[in-house]
N, C-alpha and C positions, 0 to 999 in steps of 0.2 A: 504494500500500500504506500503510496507517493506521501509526504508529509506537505501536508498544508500550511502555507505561509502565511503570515500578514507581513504586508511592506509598508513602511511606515516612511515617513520622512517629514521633515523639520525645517519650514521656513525660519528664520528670523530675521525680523526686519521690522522697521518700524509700519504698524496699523495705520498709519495713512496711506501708506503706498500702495494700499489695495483703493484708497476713495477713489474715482474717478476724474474728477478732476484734475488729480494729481501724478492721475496713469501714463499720460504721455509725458514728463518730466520726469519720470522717475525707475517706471520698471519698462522695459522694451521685451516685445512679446516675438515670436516666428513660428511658426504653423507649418507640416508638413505632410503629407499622408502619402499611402502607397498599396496597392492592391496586387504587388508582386506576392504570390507564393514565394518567392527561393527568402530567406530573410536575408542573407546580405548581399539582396540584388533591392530588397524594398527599403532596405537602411540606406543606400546611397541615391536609390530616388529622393526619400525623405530630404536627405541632407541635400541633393544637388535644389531641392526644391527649396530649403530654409535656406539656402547661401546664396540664391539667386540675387535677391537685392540688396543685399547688405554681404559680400564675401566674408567667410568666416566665420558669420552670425553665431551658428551651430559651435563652432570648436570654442569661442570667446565666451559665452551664454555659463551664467550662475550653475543652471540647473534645467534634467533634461524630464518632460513627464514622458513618458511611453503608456501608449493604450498599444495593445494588438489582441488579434482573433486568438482563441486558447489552441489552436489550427498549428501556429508557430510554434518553432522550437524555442526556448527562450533563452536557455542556453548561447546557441548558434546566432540569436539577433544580438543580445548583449556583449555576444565575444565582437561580433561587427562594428557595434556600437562604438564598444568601450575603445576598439582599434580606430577610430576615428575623430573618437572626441573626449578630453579628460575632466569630466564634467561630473557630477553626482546624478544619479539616474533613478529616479519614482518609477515604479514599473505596475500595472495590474494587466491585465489578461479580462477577456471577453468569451463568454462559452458560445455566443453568437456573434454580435454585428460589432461594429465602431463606428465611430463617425469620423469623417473625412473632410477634405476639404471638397466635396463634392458631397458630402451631405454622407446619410447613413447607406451603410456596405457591410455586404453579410462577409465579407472577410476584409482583411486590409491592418496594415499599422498607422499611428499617429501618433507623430510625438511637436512637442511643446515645446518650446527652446525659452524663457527667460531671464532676462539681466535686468543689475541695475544700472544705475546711471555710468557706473565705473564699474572695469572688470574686477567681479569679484566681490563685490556690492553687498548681495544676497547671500549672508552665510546660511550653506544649508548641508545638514545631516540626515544622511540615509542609514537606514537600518532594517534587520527583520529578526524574527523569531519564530520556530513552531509553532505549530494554534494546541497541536496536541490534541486529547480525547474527549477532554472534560472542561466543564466551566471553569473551574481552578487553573488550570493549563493555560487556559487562554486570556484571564485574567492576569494572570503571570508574562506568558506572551505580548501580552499588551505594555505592561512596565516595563519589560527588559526590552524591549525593541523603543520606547520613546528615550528611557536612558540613554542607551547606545547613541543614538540619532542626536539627543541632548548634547551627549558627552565628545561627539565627534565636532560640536561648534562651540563650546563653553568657552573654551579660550580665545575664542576671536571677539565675542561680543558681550555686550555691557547687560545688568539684567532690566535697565529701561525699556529694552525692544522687546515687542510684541512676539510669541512665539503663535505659528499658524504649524495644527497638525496635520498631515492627510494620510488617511487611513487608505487601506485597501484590504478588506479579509475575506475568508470565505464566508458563504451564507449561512444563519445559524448560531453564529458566535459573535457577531457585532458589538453587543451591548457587553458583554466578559472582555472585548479588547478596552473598548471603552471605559468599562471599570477599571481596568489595569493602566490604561494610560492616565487616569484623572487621579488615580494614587499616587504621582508623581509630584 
């Protein structure tokens, strides 16, 4: 039996930079999707598609989200990934569609590229942990994966800034990550 993840990961940055107003000064966003089956034939769409107006958008960018069809290896996209960009990477999986930049697609990847104003801006921590069998597990699960992800940025920033978490688990166990992350 495959073991069940939650990937967690950890903005920090200051709560305004999500207002909108403030969105174009401050965090710079790039979008990219791809419907190639081979995965590191749809990672280099991705990227030739985020690099197109801005060169290097993708390899300079904070922090990278990934959505893809559960279809993909994830392995083999992230070994792609990481071979082309040294970036912290959010990752969840889709057991059906994603959305694209052509709207919803019953297969496909899409990943998110954001910075901030300056490279490196956005200190952010990834992390994950087993979800395991039990409520306990995953409540567990949930602490030890926001730590980790905590502990991977603690020293670059002050505790004034805002922390933003995002979750991704299996179904079922939501609320036990949740408890386990708010124990923090």
């Amino acid at each position: 039996m495959k073991k069940i993840a939650i990937i967690l990961m950890t903005f920090l940055c200051f709560l305004f930079t999500f207002t909108p107003i403030y969105a174009d000064s401050t965090i710079k966003a790039a979008v990219g999707s791809s419907t190639n089956s081979n995965a590191t034939g749809a990672v280099a769409e991705v990227l030739a598609e985020v690099n197109a107006e801005d060169p290097n958008f993708a390899q300079n960018a904070d922090v990278c989200l990934l959505l893809a069809n559960s279809d993909y290896d994830c392995d083999e996209l992230l070994s792609a990934l990481n071979g082309a960009v040294d970036i912290p990477i959010w990752g969840a999986t889709s057991s059906h569609a994603t959305m694209t930049t052509d709207g919803y697609e019953v297969s496909g990847v899409s990943m998110l590229f954001l910075s901030g104003r300056q490279h490196r801006d956005l200190k952010v921590g990834v992390a994950s942990a087993s979800l395991g069998s039990s409520r306990a597990d995953a409540v567990s699960a949930g602490k030890q994966a926001v730590e980790q992800a905590i502990g991977a940025t603690i020293e670059e920033v002050d505790n004034s800034r805002s922390r933003i978490v995002l979750v991704a688990s299996a179904p079922g166990m939501e609320e036990a990550v949740i408890e386990g992350i708010e124990s923090v």
